[in-house]
C-alpha positions as CSV (number, residue, x, y, z in Angstrom):
1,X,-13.8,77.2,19.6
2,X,-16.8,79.1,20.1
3,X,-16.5,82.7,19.7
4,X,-17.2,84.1,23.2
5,X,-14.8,81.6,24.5
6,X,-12.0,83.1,21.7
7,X,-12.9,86.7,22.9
8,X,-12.3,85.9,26.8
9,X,-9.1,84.3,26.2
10,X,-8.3,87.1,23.3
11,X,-8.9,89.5,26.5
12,X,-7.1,87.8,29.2
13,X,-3.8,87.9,26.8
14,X,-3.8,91.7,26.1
15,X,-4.2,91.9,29.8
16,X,-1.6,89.3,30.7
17,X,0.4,90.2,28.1
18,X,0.5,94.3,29.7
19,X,1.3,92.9,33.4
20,X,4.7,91.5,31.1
21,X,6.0,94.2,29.6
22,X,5.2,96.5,33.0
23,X,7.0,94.5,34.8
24,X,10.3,94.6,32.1
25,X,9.9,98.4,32.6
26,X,9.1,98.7,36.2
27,X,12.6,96.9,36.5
28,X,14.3,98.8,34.1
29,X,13.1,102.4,35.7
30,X,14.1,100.6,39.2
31,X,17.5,99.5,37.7
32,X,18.2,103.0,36.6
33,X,17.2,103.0,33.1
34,X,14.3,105.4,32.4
35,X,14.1,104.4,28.7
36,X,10.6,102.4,29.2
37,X,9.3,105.6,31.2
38,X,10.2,107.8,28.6
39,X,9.0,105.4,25.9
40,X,5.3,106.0,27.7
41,X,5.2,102.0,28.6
42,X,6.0,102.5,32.6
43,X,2.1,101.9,32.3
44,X,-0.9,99.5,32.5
45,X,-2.7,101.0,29.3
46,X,-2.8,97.7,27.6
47,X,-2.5,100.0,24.1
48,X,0.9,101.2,25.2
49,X,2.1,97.2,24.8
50,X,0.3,96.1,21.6
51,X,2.6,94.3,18.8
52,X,0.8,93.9,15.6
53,X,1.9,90.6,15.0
54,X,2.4,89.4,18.3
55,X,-0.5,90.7,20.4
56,X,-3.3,90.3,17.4
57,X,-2.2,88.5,14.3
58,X,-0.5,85.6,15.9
59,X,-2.4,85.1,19.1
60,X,-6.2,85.6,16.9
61,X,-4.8,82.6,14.7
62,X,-3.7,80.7,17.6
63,X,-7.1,80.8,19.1
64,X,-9.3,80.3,15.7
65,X,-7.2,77.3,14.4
66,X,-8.7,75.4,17.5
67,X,-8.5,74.5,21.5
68,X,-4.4,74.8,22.7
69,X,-1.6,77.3,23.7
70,X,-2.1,80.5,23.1
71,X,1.0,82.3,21.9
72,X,2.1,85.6,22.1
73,X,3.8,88.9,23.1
74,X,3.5,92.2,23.3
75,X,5.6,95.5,22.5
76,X,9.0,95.2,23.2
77,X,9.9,97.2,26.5
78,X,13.1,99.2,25.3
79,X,15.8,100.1,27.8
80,X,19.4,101.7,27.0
81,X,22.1,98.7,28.4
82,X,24.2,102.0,29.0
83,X,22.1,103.7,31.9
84,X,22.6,99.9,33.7
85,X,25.4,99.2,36.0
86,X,26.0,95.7,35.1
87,X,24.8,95.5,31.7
88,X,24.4,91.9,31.1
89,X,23.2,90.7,34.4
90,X,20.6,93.6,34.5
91,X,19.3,93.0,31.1
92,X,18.9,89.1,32.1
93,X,17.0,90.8,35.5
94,X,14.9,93.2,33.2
95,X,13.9,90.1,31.0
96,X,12.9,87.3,33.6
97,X,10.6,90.1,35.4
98,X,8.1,89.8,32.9
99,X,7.3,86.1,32.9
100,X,7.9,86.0,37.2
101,X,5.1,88.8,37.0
102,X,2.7,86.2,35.1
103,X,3.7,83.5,36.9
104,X,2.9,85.3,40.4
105,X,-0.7,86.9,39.1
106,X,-1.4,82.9,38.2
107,X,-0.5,82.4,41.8
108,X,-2.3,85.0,43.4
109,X,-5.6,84.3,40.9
110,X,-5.2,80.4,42.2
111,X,-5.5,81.6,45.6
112,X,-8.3,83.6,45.0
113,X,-10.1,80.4,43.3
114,X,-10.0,78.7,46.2
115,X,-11.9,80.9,47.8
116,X,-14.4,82.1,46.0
117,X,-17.6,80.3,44.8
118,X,-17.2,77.4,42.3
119,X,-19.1,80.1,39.7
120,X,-16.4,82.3,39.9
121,X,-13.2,79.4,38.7
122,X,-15.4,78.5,35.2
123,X,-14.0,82.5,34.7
124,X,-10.3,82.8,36.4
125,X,-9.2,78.8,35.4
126,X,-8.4,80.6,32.0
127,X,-6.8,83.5,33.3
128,X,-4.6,80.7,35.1
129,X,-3.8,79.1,32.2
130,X,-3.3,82.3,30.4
131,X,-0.7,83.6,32.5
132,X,1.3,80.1,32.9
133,X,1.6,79.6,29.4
134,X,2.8,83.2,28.7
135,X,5.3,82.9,31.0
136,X,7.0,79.4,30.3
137,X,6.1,80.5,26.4
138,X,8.7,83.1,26.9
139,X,11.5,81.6,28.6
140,X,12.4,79.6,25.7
141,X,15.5,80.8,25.1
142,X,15.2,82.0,21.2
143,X,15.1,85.7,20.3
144,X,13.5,88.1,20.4
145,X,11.5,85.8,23.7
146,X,12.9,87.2,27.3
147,X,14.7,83.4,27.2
148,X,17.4,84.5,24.8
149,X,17.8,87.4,27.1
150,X,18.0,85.6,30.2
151,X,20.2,83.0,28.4
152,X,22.5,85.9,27.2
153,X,22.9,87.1,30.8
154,X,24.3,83.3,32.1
155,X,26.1,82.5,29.4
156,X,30.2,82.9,29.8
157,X,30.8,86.4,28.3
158,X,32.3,85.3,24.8
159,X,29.8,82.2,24.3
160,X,27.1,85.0,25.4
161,X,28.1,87.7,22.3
162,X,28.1,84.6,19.6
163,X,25.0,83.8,21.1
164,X,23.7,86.8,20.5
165,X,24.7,87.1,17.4
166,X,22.9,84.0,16.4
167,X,19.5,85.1,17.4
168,X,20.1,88.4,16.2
169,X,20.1,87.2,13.0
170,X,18.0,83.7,12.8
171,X,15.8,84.4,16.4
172,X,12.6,85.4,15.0
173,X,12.8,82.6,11.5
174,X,13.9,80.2,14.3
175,X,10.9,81.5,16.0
176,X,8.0,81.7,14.0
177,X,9.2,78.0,12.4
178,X,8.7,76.5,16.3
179,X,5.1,78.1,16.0
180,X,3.2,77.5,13.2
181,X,1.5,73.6,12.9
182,X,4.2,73.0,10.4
183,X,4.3,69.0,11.2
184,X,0.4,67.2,11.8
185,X,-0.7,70.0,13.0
186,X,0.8,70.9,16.3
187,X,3.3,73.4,16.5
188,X,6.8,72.0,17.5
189,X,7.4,74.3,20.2
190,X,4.1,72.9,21.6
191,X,6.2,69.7,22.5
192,X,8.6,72.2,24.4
193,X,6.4,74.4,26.2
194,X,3.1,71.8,27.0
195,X,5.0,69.3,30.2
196,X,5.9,72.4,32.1
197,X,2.7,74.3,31.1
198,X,0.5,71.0,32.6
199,X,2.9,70.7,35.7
200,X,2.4,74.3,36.1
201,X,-1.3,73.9,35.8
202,X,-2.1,70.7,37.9
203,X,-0.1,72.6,40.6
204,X,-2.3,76.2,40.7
205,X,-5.4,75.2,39.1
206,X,-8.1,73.2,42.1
């Protein structure tokens, strides 16, 4: 991949990946927890959201080891389950914000690519792109993703603490195993995340 195209798509993560973790603190602050706030990330200072690993390292290797998803995330937006009224229901709202907030900037970036000039998609397709595969990227439901969250939050309450549990412990081996080209290649969580990444894309994208 040639470099300038590595350093747009480098850029549209950070900023896709900053609309995310606003959102999960907009709704936490809105919810009544002012953890995020006081935490300095109620903000769209994409340097207020940046995880070493998963905002440079792992999204960097991602885009050098060739053309495909790129994965990643950003700081985790704290919040305090105790300031919340219904603590596992609002923590499952706090964590589906994020990805709704990149799938409705794909939306409204779609929109605007049908009606701008044709010059103007060959720079916001990827934006698209970015933002869709963010999104379903992190609804897989394995910690420490917004899935295992939102998961948590549906679960009956006693299968929702073992669950918890689980990914407490195993979430992020569980994790980084489904992303790195263990098998030919392609990273198994590819297999999950591509179908509803294309459906996603063929819907949006002119």
């Amino acid at each position: 991949m040639p470099l300038g195209t590595i350093l747009i798509y480098y850029l549209y993560l950070v900023i896709s990946i900053t609309i995310h973790e606003f959102a999960h603190a907009w709704t936490a602050d809105r919810l009544g927890d002012p953890t995020a706030r006081i935490a300095g990330q109620l903000t769209l200072n994409p340097f207020a959201h940046i995880d070493p690993l998963g905002t440079v390292i792992l999204p960097l290797l991602s885009l050098l080891s060739g053309p495909g998803t790129v994965f990643g995330w950003g700081k985790p937006t704290p919040f305090d389950s105790y300031n919340l009224k219904n603590p596992r229901r609002d923590a499952g709202i706090i964590s589906i914000a994020g990805p709704i907030s990149n799938l409705l900037f794909a939306i409204i970036i779609a929109l605007a690519v049908h009606f701008l000039p044709s010059i103007f998609a060959i720079f916001l397709i990827p934006l698209i792109l970015v933002n869709i595969s963010l999104a379903v990227f992190n609804l897989v439901p394995v910690g420490p993703l917004d899935g295992q969250k939102i998961i948590f939050a549906l679960l009956p309450r006693d299968l929702a603490y073992e669950f918890q549990a689980i990914m407490s412990r195993y979430g992020t081996l569980i994790l980084l195993f489904m992303i790195f080209p263990f098998f030919g290649g392609q990273a198994p969580i590819s297999s999950i995340i591509t179908p509803p990444i294309e459906f996603l894309a063929r819907l949006l994208i002119p």
